[in-house]
C-alpha positions in Angstrom: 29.8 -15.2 8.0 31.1 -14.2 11.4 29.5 -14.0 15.3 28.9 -10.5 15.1 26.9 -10.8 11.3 24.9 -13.5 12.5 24.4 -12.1 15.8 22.9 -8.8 14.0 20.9 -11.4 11.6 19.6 -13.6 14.4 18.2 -10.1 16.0 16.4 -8.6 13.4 15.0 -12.5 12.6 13.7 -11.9 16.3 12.3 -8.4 15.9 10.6 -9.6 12.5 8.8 -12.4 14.8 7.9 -10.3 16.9 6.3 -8.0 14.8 4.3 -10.8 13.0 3.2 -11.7 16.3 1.8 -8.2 17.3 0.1 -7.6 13.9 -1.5 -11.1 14.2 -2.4 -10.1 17.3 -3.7 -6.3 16.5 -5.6 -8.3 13.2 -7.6 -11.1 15.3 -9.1 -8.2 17.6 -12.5 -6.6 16.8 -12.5 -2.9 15.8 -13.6 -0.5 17.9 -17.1 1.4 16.8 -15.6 4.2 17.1 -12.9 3.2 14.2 -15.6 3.1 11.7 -16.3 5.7 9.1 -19.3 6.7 8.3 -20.1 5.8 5.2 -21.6 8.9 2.8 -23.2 9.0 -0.6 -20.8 9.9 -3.3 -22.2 12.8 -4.9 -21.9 12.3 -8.4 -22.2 15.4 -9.9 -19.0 16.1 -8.2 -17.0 12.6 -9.1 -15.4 13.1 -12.1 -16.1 11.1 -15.2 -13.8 8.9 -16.8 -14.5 7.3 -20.0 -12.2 4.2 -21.6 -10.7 6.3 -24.1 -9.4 9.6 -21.5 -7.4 6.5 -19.7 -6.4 5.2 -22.9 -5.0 8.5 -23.9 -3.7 9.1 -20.4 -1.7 5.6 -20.9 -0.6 6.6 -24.0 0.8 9.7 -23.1 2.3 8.3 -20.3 4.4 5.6 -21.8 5.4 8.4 -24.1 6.6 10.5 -21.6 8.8 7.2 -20.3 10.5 6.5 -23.2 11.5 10.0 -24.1 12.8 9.6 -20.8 14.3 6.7 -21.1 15.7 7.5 -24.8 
């Protein structure tokens, strides 16, 4: 490897430090109030309703889709 590749390597190592550094320190501060969302009651009669077998067909159709894809 030669000066200038390990150079460029040795810089972005640095960067990546630093960035660890800044998120740890962004992650051990407290949240502001004003960062939290309210929190709201789902209304259910609007959530839609999912049984076992709708997301087994949607699976099934999907992996379909893939291989004709793929084929």
């Amino acid at each position: 490897m030669n000066s200038h590749q390990q150079e460029l390597r040795y810089a972005a190592s640095q960067a990546f430090i630093e960035s660890l550094n800044q998120l740890s320190d962004r992650l051990s501060q407290p949240e502001p109030a004003s960062a939290e969302a309210p929190h709201r009651e789902v209304d259910k009669a609007r959530s839609p309703q999912f049984t076992v077998q709708d997301l087994e067909d949607a699976v099934a159709d999907i992996e379909q889709f893939t291989q004709e894809r793929g084929a």
